[in-house]
C-alpha positions in Angstrom: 36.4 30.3 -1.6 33.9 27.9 -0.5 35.8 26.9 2.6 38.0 29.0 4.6 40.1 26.8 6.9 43.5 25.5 5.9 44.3 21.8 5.9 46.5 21.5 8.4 44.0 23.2 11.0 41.0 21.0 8.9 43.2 17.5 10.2 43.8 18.2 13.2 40.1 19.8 14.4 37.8 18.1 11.6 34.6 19.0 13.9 35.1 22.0 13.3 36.4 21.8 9.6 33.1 19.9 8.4 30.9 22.9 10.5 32.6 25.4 8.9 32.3 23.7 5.5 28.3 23.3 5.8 28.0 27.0 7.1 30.0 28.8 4.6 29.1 26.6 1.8 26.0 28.5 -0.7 24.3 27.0 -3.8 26.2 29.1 -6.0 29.7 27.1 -5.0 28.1 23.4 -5.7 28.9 22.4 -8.8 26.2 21.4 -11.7 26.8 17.7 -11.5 26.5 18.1 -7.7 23.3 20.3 -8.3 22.4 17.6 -10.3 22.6 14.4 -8.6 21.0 15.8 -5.8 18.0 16.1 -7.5 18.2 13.0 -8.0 19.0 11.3 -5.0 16.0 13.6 -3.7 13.5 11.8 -6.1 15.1 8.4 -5.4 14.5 8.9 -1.4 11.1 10.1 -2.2 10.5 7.3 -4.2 11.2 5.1 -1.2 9.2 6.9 1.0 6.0 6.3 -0.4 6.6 3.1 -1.6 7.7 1.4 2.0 4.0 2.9 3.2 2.3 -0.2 2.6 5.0 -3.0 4.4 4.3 -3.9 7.7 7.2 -1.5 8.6 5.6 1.3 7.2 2.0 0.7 9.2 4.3 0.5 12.3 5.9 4.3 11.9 2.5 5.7 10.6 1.0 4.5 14.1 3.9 5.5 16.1 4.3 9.2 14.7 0.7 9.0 15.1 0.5 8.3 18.8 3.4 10.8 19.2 1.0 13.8 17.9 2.9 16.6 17.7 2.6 20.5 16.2 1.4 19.8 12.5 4.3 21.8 10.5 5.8 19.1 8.1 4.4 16.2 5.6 4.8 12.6 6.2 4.8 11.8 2.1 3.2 8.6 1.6 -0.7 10.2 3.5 -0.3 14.0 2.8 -0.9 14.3 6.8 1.2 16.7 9.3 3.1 16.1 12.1 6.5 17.7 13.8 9.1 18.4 12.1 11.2 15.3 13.8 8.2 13.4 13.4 8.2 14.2 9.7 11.5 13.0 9.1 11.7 10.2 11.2 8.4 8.4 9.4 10.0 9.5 5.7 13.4 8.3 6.3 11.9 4.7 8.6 9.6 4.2 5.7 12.2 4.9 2.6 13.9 2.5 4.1 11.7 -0.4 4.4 12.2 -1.8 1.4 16.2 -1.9 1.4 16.1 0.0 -2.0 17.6 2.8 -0.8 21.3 4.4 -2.2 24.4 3.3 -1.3 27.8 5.5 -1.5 31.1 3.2 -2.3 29.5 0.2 -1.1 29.6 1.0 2.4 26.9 3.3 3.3 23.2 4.4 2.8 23.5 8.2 3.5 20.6 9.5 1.2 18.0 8.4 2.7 18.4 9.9 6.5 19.5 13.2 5.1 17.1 13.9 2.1 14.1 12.8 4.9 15.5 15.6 7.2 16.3 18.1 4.6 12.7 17.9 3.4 11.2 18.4 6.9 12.9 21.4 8.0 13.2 23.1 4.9 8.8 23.2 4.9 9.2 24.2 8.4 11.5 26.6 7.8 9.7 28.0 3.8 12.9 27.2 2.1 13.4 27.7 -1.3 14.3 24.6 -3.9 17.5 25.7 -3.4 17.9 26.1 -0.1 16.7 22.4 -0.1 19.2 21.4 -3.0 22.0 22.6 -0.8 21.2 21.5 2.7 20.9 17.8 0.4 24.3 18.1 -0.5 26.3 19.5 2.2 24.2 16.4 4.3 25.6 13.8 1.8 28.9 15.3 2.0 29.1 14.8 5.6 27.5 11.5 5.8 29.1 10.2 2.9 32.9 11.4 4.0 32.5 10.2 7.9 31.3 7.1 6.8 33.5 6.4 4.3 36.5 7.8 6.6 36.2 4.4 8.5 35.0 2.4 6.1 38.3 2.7 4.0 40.9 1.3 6.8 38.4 -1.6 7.1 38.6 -2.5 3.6 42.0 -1.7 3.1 43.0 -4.5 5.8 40.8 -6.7 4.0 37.7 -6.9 6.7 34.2 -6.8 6.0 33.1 -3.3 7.1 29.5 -4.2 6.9 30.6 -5.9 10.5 31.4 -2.6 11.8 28.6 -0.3 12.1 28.3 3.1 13.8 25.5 5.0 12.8 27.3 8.3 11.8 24.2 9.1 9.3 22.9 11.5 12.3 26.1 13.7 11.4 24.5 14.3 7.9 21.0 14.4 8.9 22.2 17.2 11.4 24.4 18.9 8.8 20.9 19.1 6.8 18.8 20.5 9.2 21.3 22.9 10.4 21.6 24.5 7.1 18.1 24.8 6.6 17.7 26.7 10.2 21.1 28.7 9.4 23.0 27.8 12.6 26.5 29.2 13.1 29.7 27.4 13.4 29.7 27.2 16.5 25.9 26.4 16.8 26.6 23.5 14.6 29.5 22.0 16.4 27.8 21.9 19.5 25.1 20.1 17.1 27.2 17.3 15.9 28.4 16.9 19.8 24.6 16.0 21.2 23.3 14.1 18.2 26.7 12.1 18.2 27.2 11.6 21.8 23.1 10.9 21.7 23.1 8.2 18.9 22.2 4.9 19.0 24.5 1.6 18.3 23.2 -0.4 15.1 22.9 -4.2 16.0 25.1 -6.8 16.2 24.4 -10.0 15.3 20.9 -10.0 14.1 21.6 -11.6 11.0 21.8 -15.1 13.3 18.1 -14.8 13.4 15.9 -17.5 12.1 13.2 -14.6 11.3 15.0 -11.2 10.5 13.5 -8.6 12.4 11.9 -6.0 11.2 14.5 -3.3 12.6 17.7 -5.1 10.4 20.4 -3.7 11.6 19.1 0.0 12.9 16.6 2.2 12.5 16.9 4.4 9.5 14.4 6.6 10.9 16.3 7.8 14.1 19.1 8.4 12.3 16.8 11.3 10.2 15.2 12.5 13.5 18.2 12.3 16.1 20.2 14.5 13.8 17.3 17.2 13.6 17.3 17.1 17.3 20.7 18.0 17.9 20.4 20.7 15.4 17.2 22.1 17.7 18.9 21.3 20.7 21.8 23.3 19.6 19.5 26.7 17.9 17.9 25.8 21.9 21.2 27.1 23.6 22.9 23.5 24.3 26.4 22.6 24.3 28.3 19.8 24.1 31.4 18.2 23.2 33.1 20.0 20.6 35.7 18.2 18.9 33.6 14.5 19.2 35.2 13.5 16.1 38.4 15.0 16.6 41.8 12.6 17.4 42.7 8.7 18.3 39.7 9.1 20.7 36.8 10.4 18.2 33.8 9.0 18.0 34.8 7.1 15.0 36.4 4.5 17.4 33.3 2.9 18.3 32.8 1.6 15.1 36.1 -0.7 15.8 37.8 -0.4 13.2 41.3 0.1 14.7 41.6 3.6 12.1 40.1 6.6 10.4 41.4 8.0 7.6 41.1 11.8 8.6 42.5 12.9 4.6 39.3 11.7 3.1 37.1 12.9 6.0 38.2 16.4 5.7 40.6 16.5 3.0 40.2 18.5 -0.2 36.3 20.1 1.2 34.6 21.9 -1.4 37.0 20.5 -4.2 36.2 16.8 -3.8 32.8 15.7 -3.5 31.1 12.2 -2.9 27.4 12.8 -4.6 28.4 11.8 -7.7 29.8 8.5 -6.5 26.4 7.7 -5.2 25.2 4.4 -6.8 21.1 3.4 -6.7 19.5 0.4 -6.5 17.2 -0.9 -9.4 15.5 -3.8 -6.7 14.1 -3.6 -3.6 16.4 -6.1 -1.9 20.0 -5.4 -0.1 23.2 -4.8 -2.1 24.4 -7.8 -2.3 21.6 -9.5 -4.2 22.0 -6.5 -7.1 24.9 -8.4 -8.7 23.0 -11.6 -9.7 20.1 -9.9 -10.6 22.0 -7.5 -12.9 23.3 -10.4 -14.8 20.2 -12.4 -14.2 18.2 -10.1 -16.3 20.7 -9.8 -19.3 20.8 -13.3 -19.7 16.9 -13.5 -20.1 16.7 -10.7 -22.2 19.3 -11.8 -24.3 18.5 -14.9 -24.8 14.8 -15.3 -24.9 14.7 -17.1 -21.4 11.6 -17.0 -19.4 11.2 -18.3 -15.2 9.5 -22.0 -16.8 12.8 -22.1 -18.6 15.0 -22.1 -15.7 16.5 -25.5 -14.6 18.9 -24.2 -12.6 20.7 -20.7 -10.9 24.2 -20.8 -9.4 25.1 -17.7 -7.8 28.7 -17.1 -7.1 29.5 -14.3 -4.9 31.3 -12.6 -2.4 31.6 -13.6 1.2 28.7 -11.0 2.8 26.8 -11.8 -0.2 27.0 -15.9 -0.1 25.7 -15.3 3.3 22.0 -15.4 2.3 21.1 -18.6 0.8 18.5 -19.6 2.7 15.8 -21.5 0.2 13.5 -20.7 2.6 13.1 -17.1 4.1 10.3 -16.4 6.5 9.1 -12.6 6.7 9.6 -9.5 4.4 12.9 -8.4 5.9 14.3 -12.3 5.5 13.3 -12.0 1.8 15.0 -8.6 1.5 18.3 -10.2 2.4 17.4 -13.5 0.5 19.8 -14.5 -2.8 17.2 -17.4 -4.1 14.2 -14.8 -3.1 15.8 -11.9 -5.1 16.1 -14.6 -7.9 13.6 -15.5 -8.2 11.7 -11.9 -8.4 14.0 -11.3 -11.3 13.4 -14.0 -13.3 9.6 -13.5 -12.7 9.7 -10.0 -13.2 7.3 -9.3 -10.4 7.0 -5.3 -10.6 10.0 -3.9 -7.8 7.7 -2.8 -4.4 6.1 -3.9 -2.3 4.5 -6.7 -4.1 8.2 -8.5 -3.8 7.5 -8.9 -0.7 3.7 -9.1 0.2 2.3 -12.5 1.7 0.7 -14.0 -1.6 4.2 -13.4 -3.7 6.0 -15.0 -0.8 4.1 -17.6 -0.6 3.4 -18.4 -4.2 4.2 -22.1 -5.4 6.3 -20.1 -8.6 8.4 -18.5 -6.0 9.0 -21.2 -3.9 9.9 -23.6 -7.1 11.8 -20.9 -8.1 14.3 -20.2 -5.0 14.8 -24.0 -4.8 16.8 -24.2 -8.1 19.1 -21.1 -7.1 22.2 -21.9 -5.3 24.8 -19.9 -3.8 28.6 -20.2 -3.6 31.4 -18.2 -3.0 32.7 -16.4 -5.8 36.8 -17.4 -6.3 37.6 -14.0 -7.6 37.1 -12.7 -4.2 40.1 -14.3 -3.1 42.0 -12.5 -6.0 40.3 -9.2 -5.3 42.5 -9.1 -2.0 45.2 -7.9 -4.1 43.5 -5.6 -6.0 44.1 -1.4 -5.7 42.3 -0.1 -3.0 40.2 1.9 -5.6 38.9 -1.1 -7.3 38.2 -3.1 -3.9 36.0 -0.1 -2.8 33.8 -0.3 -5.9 33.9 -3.9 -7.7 31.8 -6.7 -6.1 33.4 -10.3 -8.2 29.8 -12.1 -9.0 29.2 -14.8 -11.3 26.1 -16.3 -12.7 25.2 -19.1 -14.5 21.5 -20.6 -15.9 20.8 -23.8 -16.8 17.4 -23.2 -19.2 16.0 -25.0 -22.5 19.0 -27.7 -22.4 22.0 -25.1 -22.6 24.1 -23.1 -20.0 24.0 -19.5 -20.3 27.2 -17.5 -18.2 27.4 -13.9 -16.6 30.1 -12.4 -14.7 30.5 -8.6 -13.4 32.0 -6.7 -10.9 29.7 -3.5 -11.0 25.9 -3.9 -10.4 23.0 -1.5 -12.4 23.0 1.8 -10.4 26.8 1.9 -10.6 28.0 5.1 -11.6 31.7 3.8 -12.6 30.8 2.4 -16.3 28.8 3.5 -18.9 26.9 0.5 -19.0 25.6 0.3 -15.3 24.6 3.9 -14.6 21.4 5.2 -13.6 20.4 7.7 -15.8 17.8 10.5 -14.9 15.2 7.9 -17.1 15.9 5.0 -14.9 15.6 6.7 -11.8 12.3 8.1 -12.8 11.3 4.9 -13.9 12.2 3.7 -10.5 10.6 6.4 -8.9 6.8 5.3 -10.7 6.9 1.9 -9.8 7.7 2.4 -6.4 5.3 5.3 -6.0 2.4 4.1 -7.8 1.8 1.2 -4.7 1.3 4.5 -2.4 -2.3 4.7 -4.2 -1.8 2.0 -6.6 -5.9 2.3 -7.5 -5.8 6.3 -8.4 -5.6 7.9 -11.8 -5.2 11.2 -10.7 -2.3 9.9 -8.1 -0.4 8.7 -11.6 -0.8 12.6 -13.0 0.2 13.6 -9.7 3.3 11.4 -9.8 4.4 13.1 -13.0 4.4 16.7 -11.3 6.6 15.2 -8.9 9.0 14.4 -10.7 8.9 17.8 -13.2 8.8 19.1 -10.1 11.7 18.0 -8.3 13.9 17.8 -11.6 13.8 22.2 -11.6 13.3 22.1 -7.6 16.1 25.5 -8.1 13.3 27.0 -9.7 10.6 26.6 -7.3 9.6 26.4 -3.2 9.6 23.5 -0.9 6.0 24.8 -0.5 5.4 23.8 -3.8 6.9 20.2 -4.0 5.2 19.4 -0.5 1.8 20.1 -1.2 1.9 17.1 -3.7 1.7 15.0 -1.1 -1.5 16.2 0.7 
């Protein structure tokens, strides 16, 4: 057995229950598809890293890891250089996420991206093995993935918008990682998840009101990767702290206002049920919401022969969070990420996904501009009806409709899962379309080498048998 503590005992102290879990928890008791899809969601993540290195956000957390110096024991991916271990992972994880193409589990949560950026870090520090790495990734997600979800669900279930009620419980699985990797005890680890949770920051409120989006959106992806490390050194150390900080009506959880945590799907069934494989990725570099319409945006083309000089009109219907970004006019990379008319319009160009979506030429470009002035953006009426859907199907289906108006005709799309959904057939990423992924994004880190693409492909050989190999070996392809 996998796990060792009884459900009763796991509900009423699940601090202590999710500890336990991560400690006794070895590669041999993940299942394949778990082995599996942490390999991918490794690749994915490293994907992002290298290709956020070129955004303004990237230059910024190359020059502040840089003026932090720092013992040179881990890689920062996208230059090959070394800094600190929580210097490491806070520059891969801030960088992965600055093009908001990062995963997303149930539609609430990006949890890969913090915890694959730590996992990486301390498992060169520490001369893990692949596998070593492969479990520390999933025992992360796990955590992440069921605390987030644990009040995500009561926020959905009464019908709000739980992307209006953020606390950033990512640390929990970044911590989870690291711990793992350093082999902390239960006890260790508890006093872990006390410092990094009591320690975390807030994600912002209201930024969203800003003419210009900032370039921090709503938090800082990489704090979430480092602060987690550091309560997992603070705890090998000799600290302590609180240790039930999740436990109870007055858990940590309660900052996140969300009047309720569901405690079942936070600790229930652990080492039976797991969340991995319910992980979807994004095909675009552009926030979730956008993914819909572009999903259906690019089968109508393809189907039928469209191209972007054929296009009269867009008319996005969506969902409330999703109609909120219909600005014709977005100033500023970050803007554009959160754009409908901008993510439009960079699938019906088929501008290459990166960094080019958003550098200063594309944004500027009189196609573009044409181009996100013929998309508009309504609410979608199914959303109304999707209040009375199961739970299940709130939780995963996004209502979005689509229509073009191109060469005279109309052409109509409507779908509830996006590309990168793993709940049909005909939207999952397979291990082809995250490599795919993987190369366009990765190619802008040294977009003018030939021996970077060959070096691109060992990556991902690499990484797809990383149970066969070293951290060692998958980090010197970075340097």
């Amino acid at each position: 057995m996998p796990f060792s503590m009884s459900e009763k005992e796991a509900l009423q102290k699940p601090t202590r229950a999710l500890a336990r879990f991560v400690v006794e928890t070895k590669y041999e008791d993940l299942p394949p598809e778990v082995v599996h899809e942490a390999k991918r969601v490794i690749l994915d993540a490293i994907g992002n890293a290298l290709g956020g290195a070129g955004t303004e956000i990237g230059v910024i957390a190359l020059k502040y890891v840089r003026m932090l110096g720092g013992t040179p024991d881990c890689t920062i991916l996208s230059t090959g250089e070394k800094t600190s271990v929580l210097n490491a992972a806070y520059a891969n994880s801030r960088i992965g996420d600055a093009l908001d193409a990062t995963d997303m589990i149930l539609n609430s949560a990006h949890v890969g991206m913090p915890v694959v950026s730590s996992a990486l870090a301390f498992g060169e520090r520490r001369g893990a093995s692949g596998k070593d790495l492969i479990t520390a990734v999933a025992l992360g997600f796990e955590v992440g993935a069921r605390l987030a979800i644990s009040v995500a669900i009561p926020l959905i279930a009464s019908g709000q918008d739980v992307h209006r009620n953020r606390l950033p419980l990512f640390e929990f699985g970044s911590c989870s990682a690291a711990a793992k990797l350093m082999g902390l005890d239960e006890d260790r680890l508890v006093y872990a998840y006390g410092f990094a949770g009591a320690n975390a920051s807030l994600m912002a409120t209201r930024w969203t009101e800003a003419t210009v989006f900032p370039l921090t959106k709503y938090g800082d992806a990489g704090l979430q990767a480092s602060e987690g490390g550091m309560g997992a050194l603070m705890a090998e150390c000799g600290i302590t702290a609180h240790d039930g900080i999740l436990d109870g009506e007055h858990g940590l959880w309660t900052l996140r206002d969300t009047g309720a945590c569901d405690f079942e799907i936070m600790v229930g069934d652990l080492g039976k049920k797991w969340y991995l494989p319910e992980n979807s990725y994004k095909p675009w570099p552009s926030v979730r919401w956008t993914h819909h319409g572009l999903t259906i945006l690019t089968r109508l083309m393809a189907e039928n022969g469209i191209g972007a000089d054929d296009i009269q009109k867009i008319a996005v219907k969506t969902t409330p969070r999703g109609a909120v970004g219909a600005n014709k006019n977005p100033v500023g990379m970050v803007s554009c990420e959160f754009n409908q008319p901008h993510a439009m319009a960079m699938g019906a160009l088929g501008i290459r996904r990166g960094p080019l979506w958003y550098a200063p030429e594309t944004m500027s470009d009189p196609r573009v501009r044409a181009l996100r002035e013929k998309v508009d953006v309504a609410l979608e009426p199914k959303t109304v009806e999707a209040r009375s859907w199961p739970l299940e199907d709130r939780i995963r289906k996004w209502p979005t409709s689509l229509v073009i108006t191109a060469k005279g005709k109309t052409f109509e799309g409507y779908t509830e899962y996006t590309k990168g959904d793993p709940w049909s057939k005909e939207t999952y990423f397979t291990d082809e379309d995250i490599q795919a992924k993987f190369r366009d994004l990765a190619s802008a880190a040294h977009a003018a080498s030939t021996s970077w693409r060959e070096r691109m492909e060992e990556i991902i050989a690499t990484v797809m048998r990383l149970e066969q190999v070293e951290v060692a070996d998958l980090m010197r392809l970075f340097r």
